[in-house]
C-alpha positions as CSV (number, residue, x, y, z in Angstrom):
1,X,108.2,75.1,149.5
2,X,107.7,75.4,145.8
3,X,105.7,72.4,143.7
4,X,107.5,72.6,140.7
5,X,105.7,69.7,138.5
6,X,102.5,69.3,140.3
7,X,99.3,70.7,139.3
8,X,96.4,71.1,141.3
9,X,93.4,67.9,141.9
10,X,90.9,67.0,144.0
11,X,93.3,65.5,146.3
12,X,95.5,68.4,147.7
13,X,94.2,70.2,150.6
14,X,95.0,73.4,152.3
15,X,93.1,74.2,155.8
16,X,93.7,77.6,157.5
17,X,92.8,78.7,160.8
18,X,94.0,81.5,163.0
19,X,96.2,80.6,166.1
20,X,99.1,81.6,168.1
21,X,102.9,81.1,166.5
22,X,106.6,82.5,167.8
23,X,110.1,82.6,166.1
24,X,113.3,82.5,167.4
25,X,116.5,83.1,166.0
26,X,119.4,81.5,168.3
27,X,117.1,81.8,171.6
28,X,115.6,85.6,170.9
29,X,112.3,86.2,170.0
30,X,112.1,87.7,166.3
31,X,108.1,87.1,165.8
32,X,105.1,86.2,167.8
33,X,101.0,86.5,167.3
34,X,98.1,85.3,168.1
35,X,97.1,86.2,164.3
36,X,99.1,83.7,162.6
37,X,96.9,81.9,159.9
38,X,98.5,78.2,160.2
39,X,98.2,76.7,156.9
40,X,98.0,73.0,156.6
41,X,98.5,71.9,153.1
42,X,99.1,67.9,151.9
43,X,102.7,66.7,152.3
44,X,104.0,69.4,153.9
45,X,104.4,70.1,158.0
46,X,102.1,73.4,159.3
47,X,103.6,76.5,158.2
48,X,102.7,80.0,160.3
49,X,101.9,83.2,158.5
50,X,102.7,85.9,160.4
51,X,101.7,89.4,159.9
52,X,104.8,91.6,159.4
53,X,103.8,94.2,162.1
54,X,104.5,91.3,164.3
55,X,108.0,90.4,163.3
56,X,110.3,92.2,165.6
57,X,113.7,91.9,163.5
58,X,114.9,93.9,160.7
59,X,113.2,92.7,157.1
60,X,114.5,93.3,153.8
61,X,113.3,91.8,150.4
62,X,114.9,89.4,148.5
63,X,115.9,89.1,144.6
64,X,114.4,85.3,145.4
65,X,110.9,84.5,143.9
66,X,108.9,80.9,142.9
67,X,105.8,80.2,142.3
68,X,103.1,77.4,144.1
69,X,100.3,76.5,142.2
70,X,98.0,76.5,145.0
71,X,99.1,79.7,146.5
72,X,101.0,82.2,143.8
73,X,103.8,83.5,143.4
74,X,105.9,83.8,146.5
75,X,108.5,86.6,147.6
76,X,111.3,86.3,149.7
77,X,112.3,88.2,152.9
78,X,116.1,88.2,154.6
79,X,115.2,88.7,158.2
80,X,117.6,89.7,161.2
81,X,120.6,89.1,158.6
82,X,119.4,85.6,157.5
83,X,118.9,85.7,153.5
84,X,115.9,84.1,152.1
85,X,114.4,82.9,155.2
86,X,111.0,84.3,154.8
87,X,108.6,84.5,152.2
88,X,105.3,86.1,151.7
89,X,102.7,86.1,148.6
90,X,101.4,89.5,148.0
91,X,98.2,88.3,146.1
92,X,97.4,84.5,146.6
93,X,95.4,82.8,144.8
94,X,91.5,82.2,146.0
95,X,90.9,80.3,148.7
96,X,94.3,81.0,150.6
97,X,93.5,84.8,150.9
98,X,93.9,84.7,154.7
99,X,98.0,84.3,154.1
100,X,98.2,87.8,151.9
101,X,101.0,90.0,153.1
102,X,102.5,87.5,155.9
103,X,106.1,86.1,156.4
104,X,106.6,82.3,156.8
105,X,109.9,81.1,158.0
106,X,112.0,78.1,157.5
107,X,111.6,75.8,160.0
108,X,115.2,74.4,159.6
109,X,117.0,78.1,159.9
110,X,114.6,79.1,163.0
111,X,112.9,77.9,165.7
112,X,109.4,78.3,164.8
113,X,106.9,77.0,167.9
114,X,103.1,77.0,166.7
115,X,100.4,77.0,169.4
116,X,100.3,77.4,173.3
């Protein structure tokens, strides 16, 4: 998630729109909205931001933190008993606003489905 040596140009895009995302841990539901902003950004798959009132497992901070130069500095969130499989930036930078205050999940540690 992190972009430890790049620096932002003219060539790295991030899109947002709003859409419909779910999460499932091991078969179970533990998020789903129709208010996701999905965030396409270069080189990377779509990731959902969801907004925490709609993540339906227990959430505890992290110790974890990084930082993205296109977005800020990024928290981290165990969620139903999985460490660090969230994260969240409190106050993104300009232009990715629409993200503040929503969990993203690993794709690799749940299922994450995004539209439909």
């Amino acid at each position: 998630m992190a972009h430890p040596e790049v620096q932002p140009d003219s060539t790295h895009r991030i899109d947002i729109e709003t859409g419909h995302a779910r999460v499932l841990l091991d078969g179970n539901v533990i998020a789903e909205t129709d208010h996701a902003a999905l965030l396409s950004e270069t080189g990377y798959p779509v990731r959902a931001y969801i907004p925490r009132e709609d993540v339906d497992a227990s959430i505890e901070p992290s110790e974890k933190t990084s930082f993205c130069p296109f977005k800020g500095d990024a928290s981290y969130w165990t969620v139903a008993g999985l460490e660090d499989v969230a994260w969240s930036y409190g106050e993104p930078k300009a232009g990715v606003e629409e993200i503040r205050g929503k969990r993203a999940f690993y794709p690799d540690r749940v299922t994450l489905e995004i539209g439909g």
